[in-house]
C-alpha positions in Angstrom: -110.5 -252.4 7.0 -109.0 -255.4 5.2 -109.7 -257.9 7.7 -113.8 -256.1 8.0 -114.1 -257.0 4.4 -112.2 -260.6 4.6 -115.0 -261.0 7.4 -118.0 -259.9 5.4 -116.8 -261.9 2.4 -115.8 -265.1 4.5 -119.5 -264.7 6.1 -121.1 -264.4 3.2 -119.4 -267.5 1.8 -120.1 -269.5 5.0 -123.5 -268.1 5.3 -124.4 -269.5 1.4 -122.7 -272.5 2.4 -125.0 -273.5 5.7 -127.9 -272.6 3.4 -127.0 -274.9 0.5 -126.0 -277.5 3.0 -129.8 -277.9 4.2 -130.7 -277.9 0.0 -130.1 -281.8 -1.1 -129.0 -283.2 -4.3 -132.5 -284.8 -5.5 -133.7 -284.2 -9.2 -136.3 -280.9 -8.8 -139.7 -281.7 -9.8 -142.7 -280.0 -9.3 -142.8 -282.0 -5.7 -139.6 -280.4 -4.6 -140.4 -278.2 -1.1 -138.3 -275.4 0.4 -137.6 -272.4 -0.3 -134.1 -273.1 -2.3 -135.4 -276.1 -4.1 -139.1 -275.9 -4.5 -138.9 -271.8 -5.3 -135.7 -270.7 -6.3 -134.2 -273.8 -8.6 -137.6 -274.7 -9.7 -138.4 -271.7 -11.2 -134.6 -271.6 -13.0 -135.5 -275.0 -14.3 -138.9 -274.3 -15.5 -137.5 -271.0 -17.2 -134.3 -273.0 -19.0 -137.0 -275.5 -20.2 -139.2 -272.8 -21.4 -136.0 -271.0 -23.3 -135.6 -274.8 -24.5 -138.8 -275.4 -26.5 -138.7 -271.3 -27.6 -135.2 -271.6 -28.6 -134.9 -275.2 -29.8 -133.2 -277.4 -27.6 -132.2 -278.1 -24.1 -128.6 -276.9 -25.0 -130.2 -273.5 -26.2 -131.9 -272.8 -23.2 -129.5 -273.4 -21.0 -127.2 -271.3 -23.0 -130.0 -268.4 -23.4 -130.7 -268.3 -19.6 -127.0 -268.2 -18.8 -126.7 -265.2 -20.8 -129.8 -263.6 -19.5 -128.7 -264.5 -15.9 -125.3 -262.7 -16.6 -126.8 -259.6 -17.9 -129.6 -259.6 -15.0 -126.6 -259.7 -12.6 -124.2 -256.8 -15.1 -124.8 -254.2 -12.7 -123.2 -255.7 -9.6 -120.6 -256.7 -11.6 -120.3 -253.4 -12.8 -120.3 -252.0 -9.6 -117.5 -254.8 -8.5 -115.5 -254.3 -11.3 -115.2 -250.5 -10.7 -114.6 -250.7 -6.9 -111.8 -253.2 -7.8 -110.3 -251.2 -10.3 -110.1 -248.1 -7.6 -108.5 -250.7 -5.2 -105.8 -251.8 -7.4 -105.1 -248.0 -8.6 -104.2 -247.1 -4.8 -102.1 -250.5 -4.4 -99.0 -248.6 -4.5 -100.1 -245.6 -2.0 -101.1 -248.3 0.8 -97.8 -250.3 0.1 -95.6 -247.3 0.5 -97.8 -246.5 3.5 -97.5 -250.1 5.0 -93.8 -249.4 4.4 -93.9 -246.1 6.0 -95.9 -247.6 9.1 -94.1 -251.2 9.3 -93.7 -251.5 13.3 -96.5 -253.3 14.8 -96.9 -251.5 18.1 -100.4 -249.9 18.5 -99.6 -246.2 18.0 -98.1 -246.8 14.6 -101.0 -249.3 13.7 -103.5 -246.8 15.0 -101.7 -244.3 12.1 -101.5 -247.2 9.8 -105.1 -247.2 9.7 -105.8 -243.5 9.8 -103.4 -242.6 6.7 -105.3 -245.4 4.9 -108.7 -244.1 5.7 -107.9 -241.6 4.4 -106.0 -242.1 1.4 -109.7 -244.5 0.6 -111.4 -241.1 1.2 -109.3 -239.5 -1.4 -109.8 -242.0 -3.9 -113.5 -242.5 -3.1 -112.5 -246.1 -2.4 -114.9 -248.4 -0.2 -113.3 -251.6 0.7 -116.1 -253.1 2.2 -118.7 -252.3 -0.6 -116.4 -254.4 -3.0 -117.4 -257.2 -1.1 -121.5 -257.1 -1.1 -122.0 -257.3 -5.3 -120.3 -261.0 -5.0 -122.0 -261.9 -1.7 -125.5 -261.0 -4.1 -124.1 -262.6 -6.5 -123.2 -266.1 -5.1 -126.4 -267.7 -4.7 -127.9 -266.8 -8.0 -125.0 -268.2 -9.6 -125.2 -271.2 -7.5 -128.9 -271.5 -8.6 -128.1 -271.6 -11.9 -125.4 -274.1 -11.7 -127.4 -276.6 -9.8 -131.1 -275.8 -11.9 -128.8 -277.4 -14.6 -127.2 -280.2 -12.7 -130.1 -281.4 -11.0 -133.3 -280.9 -13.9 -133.2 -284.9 -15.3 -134.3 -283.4 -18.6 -131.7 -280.8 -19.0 -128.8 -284.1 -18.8 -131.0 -286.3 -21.1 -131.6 -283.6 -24.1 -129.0 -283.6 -27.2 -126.7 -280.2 -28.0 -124.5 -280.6 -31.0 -122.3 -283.6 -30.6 -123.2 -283.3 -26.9 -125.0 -285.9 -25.0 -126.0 -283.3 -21.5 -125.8 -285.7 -19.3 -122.7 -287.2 -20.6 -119.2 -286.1 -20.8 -118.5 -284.1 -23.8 -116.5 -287.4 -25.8 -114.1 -284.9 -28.0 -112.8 -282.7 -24.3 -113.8 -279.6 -26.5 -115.8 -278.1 -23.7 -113.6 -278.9 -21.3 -110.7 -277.0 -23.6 -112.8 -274.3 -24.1 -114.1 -273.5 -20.8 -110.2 -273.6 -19.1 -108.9 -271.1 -22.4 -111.9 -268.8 -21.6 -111.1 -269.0 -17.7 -107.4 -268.3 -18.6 -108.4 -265.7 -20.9 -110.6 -263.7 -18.6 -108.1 -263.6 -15.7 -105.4 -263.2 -17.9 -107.6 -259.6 -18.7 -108.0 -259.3 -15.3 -104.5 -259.3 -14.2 -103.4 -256.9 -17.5 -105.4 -254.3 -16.1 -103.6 -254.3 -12.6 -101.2 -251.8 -11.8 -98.8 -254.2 -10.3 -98.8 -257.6 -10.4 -97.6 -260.5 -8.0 -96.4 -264.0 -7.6 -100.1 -265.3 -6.0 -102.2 -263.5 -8.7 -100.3 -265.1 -11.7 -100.1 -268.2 -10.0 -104.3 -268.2 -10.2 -104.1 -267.0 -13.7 -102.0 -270.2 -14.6 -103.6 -272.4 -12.1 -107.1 -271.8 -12.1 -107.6 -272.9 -15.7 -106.2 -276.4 -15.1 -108.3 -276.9 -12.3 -111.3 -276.1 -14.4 -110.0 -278.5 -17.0 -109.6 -281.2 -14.6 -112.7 -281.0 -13.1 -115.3 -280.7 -16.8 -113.4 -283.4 -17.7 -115.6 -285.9 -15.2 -118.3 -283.5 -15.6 -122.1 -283.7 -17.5 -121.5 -281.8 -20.9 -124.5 -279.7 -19.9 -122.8 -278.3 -16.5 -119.4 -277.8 -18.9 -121.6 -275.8 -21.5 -122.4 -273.8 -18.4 -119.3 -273.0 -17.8 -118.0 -272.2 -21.4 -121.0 -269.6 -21.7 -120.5 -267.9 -18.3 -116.5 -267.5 -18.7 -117.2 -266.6 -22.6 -119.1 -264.1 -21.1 -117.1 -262.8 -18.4 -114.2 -262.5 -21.3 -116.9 -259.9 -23.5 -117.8 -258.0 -20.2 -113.9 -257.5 -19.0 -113.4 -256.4 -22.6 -116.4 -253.5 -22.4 -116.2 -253.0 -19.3 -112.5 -253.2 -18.0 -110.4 -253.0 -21.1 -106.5 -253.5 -20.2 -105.1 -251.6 -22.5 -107.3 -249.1 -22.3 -106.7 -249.0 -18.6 -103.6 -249.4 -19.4 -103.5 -245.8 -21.7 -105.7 -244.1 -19.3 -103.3 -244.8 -16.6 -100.0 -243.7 -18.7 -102.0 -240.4 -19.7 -102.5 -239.3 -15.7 -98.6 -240.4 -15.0 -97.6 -238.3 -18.1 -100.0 -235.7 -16.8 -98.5 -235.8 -13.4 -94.4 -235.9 -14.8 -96.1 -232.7 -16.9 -97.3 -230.8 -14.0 -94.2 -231.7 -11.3 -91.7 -230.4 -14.7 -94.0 -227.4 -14.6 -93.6 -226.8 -11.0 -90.0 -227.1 -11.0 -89.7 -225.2 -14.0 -91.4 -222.0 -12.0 -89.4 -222.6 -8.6 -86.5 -222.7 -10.6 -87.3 -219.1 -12.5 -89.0 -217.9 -8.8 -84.9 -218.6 -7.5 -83.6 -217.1 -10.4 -85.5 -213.8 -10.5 -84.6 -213.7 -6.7 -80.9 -213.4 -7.7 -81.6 -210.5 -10.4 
């Protein structure tokens, strides 16, 4: 089951990949032809422009559409977010199983497999399904990202101190987008049951990569990214609070401790009633 839904999400990723391979890096005008360029990212650009004059500058528009991008796309992350969270509550049931079934002949593989299809049955777990809501996701996000990068008036307008289609002068976006990508898989990781070497190792490492890379960046492509991590940060807080995870999780495991005290409490009067 792991390696069906490394496939579907490795396709998926290859699959947007060969698309956006064919889709070239010219400006998008109302010449551009194709699907990806003349449809999709000239219709993103003509709606950021839109928000633009409505909302008063190039800088609010592309911060407006972000937002109403994110919140168009809320449900699948929803769904994501709650088929993780189901995943990472089992973690320690499929490691004691993989610990349980840790020879590598075909009988106990076979078993391997069967215990954890069924402990995903239990839990109303589907691995794959975790998968699809970021495959959907991918190319919307992609759209938006180059709509910005490749819409000449976007990178000319004014923001603030920002010049789009410079780099921001002061690094504050920059900052800002790597503390709001630390912050929201800091959030992330919080609300795991267990936590490793690899995942903290992305929590640390991921925002310096994203630092690194706004730095050489247009400002209006890093405003992109400090709205779409700001609101990652606000969802993971509605949507997957840590610490209320966190209490919700220490309530069942005191409600468990409660019920096995309970049950050795009875087989413990059930022996001594036995002796009477």
């Amino acid at each position: 089951m792991k390696k069906l839904k490394r496939f579907i999400t490795m396709f998926g990723i290859v699959g947007l990949s060969v698309l956006l391979t064919a889709c070239g890096n010219q400006p998008i005008t109302e010449h551009s032809t194709g699907f990806w360029d003349g449809v999709v990212l000239l219709n993103f650009s003509r709606a950021i422009i839109w928000l633009a004059h409505a909302f008063g500058g190039y800088g609010m528009g592309i911060i407006v559409f972000t937002i109403i991008v994110r919140i168009v796309i809320l449900p699948l992350m929803i769904f994501q977010t709650r088929s993780m969270r189901k995943t990472q509550e089992i973690q320690p049931q499929l490691k004691a199983l993989q610990k349980k079934y840790s020879s590598r002949d075909q009988e106990t593989m076979a078993k391997l497999r069967e215990e954890q299809q069924k402990l995903y049955s239990e839990a109303g777990v589907n691995p794959v399904a975790g998968c699809l809501p970021m495959v959907v996701q991918l190319p919307i996000i992609w759209a938006l990202y180059q709509a910005i990068f490749r819409t000449d008036v976007l990178r000319s307008g004014h923001f603030l101190w920002l010049q789009l289609g410079a780099r921001d002068p002061y690094l504050i976006l920059p900052i800002l987008a790597a503390i709001f990508t630390f912050l929201s898989s800091w959030l992330m990781m919080k609300g795991q049951p267990e936590s490793n070497s690899m995942t903290t190792m992305m929590t640390i490492s991921t925002p310096v990569i994203i630092f690194i890379t706004a730095l050489s960046l247009p400002s209006a492509l890093s405003l992109y990214w400090v709205i779409t991590n700001a609101f990652q940060v606000g969802q993971t807080l509605v949507i997957q609070n840590p610490w209320k995870i966190r209490r919700e999780r220490e309530a069942k495991l005191r409600e468990k401790r409660e019920h096995e005290r309970q049950v050795k409490k009875a087989v413990r009067r059930a022996k001594q009633s036995r002796r009477k």
